[in-house]
DSSP file (Angstrom, degrees, kcal/mol; ACC not computed):
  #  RESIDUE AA STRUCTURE BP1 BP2  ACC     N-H-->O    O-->H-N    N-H-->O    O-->H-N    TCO  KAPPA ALPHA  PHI   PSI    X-CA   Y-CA   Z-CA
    1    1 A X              0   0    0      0, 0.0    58,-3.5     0, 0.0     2,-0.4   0.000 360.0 360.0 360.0 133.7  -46.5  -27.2   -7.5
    2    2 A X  E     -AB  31  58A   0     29,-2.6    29,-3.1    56,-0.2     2,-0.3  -0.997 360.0-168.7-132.0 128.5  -46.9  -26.2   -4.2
    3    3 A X  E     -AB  30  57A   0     54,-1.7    54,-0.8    -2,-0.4     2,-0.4  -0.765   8.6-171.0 -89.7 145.3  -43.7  -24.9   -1.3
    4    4 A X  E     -A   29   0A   0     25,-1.6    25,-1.9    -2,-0.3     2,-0.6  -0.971   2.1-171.1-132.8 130.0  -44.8  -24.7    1.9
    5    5 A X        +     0   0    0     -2,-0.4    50,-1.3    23,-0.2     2,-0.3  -0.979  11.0 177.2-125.6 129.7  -42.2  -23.0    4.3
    6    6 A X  E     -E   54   0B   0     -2,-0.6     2,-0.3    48,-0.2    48,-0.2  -0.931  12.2-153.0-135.4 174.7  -43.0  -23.2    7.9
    7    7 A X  E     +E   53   0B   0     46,-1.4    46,-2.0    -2,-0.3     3,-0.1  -0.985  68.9   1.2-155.2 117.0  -41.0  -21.9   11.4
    8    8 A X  S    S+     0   0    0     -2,-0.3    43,-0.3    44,-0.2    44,-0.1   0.582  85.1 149.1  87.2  -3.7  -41.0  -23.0   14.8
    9    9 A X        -     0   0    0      1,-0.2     2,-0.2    44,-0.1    -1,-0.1   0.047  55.3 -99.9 -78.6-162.3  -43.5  -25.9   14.5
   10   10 A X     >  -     0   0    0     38,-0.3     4,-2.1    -3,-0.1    -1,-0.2  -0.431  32.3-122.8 -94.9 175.7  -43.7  -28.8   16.3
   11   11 A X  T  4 S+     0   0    0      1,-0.2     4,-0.4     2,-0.2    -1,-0.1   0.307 105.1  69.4-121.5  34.6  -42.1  -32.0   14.4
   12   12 A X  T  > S+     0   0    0      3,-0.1     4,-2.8     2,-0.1    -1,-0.2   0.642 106.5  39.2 -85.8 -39.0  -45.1  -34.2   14.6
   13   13 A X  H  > S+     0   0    0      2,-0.2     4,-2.9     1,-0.2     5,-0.3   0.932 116.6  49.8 -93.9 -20.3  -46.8  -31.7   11.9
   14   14 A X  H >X S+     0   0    0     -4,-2.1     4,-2.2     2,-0.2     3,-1.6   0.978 115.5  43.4 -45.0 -62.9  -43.3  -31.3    9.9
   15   15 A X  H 3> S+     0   0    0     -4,-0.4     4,-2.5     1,-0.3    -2,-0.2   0.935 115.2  52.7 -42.7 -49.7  -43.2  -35.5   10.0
   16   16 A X  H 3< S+     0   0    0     -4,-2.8     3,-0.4     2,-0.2    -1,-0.3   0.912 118.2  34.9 -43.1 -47.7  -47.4  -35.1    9.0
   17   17 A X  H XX S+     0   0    0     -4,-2.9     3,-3.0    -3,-1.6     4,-1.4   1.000 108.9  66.1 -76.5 -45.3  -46.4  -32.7    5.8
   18   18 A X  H 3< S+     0   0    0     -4,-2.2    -1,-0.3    -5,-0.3    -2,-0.2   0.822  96.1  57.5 -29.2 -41.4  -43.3  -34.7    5.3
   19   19 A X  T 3< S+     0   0    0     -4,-2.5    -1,-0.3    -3,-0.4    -2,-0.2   0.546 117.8  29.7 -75.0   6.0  -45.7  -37.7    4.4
   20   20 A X  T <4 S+     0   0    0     -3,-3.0    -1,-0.2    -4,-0.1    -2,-0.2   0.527 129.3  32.1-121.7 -35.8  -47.5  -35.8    1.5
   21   21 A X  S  < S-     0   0    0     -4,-1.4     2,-0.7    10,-0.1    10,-0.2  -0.429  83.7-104.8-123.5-170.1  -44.3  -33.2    0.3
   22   22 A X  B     -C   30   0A   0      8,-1.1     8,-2.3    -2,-0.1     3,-0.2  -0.929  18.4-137.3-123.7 124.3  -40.5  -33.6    0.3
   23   23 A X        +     0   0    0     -2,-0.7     6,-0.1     6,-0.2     5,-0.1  -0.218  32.2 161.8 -91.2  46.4  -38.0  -31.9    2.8
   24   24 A X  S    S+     0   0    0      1,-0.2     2,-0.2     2,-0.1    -1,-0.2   0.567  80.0   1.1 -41.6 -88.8  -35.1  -30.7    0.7
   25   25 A X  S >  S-     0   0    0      3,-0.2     3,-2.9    -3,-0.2    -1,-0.2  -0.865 102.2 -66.1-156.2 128.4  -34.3  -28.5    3.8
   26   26 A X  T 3  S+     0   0    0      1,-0.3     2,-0.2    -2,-0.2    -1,-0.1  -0.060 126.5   3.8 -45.1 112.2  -35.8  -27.8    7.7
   27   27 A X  T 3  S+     0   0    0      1,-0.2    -1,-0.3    -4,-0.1   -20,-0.1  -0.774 106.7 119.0 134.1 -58.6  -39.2  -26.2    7.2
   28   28 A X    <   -     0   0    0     -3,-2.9     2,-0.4    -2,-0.2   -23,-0.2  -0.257  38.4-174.6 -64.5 116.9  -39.3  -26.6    3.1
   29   29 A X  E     -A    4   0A   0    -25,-1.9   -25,-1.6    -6,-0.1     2,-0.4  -0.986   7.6-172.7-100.5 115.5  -41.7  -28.4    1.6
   30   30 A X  E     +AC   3  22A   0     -8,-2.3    -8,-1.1    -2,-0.4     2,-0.2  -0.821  20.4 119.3-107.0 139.4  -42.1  -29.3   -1.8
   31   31 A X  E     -A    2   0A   0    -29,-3.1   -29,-2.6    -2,-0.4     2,-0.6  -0.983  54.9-114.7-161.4-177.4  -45.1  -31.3   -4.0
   32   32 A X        +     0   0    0     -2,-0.2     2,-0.1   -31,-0.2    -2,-0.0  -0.914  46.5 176.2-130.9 105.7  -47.3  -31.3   -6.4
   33   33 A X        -     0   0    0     -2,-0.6     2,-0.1     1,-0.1    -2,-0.0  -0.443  32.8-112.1 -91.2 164.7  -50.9  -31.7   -4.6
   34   34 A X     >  -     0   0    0      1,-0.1     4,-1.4    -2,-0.1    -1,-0.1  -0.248  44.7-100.3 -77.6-156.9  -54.4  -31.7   -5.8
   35   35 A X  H  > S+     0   0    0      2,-0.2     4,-1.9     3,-0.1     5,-0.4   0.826 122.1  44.9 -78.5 -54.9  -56.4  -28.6   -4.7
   36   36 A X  H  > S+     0   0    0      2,-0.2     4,-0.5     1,-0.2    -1,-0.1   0.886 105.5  61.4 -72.4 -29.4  -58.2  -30.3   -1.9
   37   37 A X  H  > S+     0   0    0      1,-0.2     4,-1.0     3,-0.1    -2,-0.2   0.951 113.2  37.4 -34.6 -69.4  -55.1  -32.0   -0.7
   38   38 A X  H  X S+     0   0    0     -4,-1.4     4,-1.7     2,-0.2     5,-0.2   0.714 111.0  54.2 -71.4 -21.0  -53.5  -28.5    0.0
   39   39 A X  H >X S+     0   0    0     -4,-1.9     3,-0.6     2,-0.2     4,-0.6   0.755 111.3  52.3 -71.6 -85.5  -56.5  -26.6    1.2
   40   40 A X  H 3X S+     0   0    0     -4,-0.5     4,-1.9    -5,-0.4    -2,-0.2   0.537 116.6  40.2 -11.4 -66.6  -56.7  -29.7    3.9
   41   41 A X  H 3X S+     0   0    0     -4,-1.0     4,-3.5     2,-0.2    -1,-0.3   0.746 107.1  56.0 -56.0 -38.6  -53.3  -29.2    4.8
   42   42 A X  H <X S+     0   0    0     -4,-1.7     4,-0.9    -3,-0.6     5,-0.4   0.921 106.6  50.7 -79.2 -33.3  -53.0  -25.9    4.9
   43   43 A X  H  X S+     0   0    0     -4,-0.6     4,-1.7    -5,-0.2     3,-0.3   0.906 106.9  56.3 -39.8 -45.2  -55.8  -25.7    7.3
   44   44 A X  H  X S+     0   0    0     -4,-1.9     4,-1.3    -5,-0.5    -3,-0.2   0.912 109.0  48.8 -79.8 -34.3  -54.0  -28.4    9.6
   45   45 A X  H  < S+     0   0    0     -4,-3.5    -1,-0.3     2,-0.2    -2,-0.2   0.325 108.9  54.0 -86.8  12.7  -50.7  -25.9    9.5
   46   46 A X  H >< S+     0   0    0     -4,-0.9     3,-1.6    -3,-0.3     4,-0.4   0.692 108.6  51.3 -83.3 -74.7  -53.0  -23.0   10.5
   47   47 A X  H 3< S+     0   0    0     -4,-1.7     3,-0.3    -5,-0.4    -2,-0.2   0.715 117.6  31.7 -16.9 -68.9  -54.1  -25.0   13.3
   48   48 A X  T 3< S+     0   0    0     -4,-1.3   -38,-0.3     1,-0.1    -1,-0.2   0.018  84.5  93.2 -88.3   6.4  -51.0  -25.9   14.7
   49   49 A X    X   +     0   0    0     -3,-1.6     3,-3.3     1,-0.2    -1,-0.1   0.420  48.8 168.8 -84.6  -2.6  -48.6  -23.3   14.2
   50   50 A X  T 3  S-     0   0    0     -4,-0.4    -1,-0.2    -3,-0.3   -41,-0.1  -0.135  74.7  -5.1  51.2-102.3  -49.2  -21.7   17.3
   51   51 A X  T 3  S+     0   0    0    -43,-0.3    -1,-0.2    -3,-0.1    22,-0.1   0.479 122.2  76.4-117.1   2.2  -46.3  -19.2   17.7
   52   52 A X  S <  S-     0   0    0     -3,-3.3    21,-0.5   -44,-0.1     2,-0.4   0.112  78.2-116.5 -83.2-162.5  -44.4  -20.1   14.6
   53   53 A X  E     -EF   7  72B   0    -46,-2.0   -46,-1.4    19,-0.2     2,-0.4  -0.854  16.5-144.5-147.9 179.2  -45.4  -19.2   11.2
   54   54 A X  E     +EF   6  71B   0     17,-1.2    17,-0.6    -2,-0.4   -48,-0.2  -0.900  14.2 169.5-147.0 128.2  -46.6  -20.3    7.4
   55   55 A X        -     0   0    0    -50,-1.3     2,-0.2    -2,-0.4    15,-0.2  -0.057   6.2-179.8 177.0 104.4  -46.3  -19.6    4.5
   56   56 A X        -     0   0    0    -52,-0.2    13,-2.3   -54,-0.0     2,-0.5  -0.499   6.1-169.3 -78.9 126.3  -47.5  -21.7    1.1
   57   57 A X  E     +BD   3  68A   0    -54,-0.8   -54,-1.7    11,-0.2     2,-0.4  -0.972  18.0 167.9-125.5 136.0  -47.0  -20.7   -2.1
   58   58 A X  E     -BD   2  67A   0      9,-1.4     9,-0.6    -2,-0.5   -56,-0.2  -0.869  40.3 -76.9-141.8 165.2  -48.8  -22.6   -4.8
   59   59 A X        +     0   0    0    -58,-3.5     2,-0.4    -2,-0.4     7,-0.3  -0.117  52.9 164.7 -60.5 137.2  -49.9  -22.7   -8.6
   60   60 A X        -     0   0    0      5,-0.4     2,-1.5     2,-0.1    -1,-0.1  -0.750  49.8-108.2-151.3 168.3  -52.7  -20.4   -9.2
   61   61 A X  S    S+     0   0    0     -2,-0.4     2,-0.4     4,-0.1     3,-0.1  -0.668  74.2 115.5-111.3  93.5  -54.0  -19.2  -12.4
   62   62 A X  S >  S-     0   0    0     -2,-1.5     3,-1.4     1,-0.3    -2,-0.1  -0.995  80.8 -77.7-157.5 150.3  -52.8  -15.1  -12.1
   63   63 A X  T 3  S+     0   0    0     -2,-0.4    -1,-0.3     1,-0.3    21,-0.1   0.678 141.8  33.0  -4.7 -86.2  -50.2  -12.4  -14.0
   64   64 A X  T 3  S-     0   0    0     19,-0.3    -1,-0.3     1,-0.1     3,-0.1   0.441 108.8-131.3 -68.8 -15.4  -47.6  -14.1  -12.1
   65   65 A X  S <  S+     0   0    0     -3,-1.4    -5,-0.4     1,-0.4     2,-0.3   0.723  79.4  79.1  97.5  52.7  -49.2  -17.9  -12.2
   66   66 A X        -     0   0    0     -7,-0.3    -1,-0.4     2,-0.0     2,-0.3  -0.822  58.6-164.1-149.8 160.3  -48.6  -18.3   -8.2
   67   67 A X  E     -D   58   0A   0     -9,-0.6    -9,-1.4    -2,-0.3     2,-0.6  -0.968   9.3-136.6-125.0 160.7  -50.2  -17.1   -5.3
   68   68 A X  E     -D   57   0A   0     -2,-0.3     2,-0.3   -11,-0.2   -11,-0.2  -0.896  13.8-177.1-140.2 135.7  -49.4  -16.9   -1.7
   69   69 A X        -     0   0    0    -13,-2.3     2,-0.3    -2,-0.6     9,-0.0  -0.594  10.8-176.6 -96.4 165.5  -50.7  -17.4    2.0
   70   70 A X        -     0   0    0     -2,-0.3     2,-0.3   -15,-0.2   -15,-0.2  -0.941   5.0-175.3-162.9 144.9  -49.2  -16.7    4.9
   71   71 A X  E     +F   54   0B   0    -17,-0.6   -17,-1.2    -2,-0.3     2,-0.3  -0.959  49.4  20.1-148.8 147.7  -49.9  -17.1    8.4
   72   72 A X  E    S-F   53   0B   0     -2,-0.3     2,-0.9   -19,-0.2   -19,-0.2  -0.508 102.5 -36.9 115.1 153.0  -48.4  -16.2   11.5
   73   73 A X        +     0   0    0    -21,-0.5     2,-0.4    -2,-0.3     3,-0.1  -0.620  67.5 177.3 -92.8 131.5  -45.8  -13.4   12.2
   74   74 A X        -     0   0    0     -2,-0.9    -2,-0.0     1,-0.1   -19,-0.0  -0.815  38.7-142.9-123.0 139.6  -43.4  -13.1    9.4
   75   75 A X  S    S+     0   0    0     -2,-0.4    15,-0.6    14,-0.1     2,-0.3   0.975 100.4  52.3 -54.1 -46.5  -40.4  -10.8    8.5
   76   76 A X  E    S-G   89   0C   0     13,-0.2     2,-0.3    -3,-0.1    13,-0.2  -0.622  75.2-171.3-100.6 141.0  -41.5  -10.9    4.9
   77   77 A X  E     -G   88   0C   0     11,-3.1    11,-3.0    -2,-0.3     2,-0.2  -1.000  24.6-125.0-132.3 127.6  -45.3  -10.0    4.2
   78   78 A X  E     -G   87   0C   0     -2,-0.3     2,-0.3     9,-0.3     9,-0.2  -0.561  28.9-168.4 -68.5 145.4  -46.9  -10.5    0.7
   79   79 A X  E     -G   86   0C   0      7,-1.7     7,-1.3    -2,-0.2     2,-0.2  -0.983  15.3-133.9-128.4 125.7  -48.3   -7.3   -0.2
   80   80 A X  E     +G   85   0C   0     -2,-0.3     2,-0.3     5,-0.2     5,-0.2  -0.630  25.0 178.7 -39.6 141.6  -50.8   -7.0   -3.6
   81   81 A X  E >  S-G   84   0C   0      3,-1.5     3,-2.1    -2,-0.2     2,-0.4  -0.910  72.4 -28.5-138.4 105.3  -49.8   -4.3   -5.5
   82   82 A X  T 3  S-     0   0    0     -2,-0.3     3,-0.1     1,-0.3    -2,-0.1   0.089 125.0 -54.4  73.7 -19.6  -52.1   -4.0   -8.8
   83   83 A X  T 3  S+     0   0    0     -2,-0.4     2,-0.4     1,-0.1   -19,-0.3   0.195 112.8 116.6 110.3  45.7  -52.6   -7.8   -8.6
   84   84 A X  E <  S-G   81   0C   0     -3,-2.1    -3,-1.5   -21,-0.1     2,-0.2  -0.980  71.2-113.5-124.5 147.8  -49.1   -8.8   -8.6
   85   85 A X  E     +G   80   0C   0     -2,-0.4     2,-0.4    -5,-0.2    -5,-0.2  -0.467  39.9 174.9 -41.1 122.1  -47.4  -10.6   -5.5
   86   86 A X  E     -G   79   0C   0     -7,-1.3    -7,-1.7    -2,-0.2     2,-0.6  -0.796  22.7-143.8 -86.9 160.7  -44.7   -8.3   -3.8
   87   87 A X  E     -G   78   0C   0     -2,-0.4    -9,-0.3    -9,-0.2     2,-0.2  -0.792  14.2-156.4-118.7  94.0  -42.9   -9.3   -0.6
   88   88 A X  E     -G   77   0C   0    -11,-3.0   -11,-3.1    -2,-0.6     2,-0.2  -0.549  11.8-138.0 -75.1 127.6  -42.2   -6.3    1.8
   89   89 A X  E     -G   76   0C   0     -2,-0.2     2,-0.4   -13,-0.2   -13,-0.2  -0.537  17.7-122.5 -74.6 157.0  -39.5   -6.7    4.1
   90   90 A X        -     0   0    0    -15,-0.6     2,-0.5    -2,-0.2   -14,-0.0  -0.908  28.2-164.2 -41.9 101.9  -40.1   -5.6    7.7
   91   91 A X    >>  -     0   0    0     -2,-0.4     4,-1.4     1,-0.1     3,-0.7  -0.746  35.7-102.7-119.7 167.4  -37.8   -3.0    9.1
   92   92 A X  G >4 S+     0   0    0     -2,-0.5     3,-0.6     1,-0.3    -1,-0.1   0.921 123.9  53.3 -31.8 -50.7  -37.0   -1.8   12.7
   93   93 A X  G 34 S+     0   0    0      1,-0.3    -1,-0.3     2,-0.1    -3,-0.0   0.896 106.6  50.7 -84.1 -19.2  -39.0    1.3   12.0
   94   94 A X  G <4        0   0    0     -3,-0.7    -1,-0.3     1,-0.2    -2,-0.2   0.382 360.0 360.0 -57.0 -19.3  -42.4   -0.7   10.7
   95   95 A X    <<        0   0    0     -4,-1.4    -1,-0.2    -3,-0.6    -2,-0.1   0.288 360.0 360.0 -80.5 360.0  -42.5   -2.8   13.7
């Protein structure tokens, strides 16, 4: 299973993921890709995300049996913490 959530692109590379995942909602993408499928893609949304932002989470063999990327400036940052996934919010005074 792979989400892909992205911000701010353009909607030639939404239409592009749209042809691999499903767009329950602007930005969200869900599928279930191989391994090279999503490394390919996520590469093309690195590419092209300019001034928007990324961020893929997909099935991974760990504690929590996910991982996550992210690219781009984000409110929410994945943080390891012992080798589990956290997500730290951003506040006014961290900026």
């Amino acid at each position: 299973m792979v989400v892909l959530i992205v911000t701010a692109v353009k909607p030639g590379l939404r239409g592009e993921l749209s042809r691999w995942m499903l767009e329950p909602q602007a930005g969200v993408f869900v599928g279930h890709l191989s391994g090279r499928v999503r490394d390919k893609l996520w590469e093309k949304v690195v590419a092209e995300v300019k001034s928007g932002s990324a961020m893929m989470i997909h099935s991974a063999r760990s504690e929590q049996g996910f991982a996550v990327r992210c690219h781009g400036d984000r409110a929410r940052l994945p943080m390891d913490y012992d080798g589990l996934v956290l997500i730290a919010r951003r506040t006014a005074r961290a900026t």
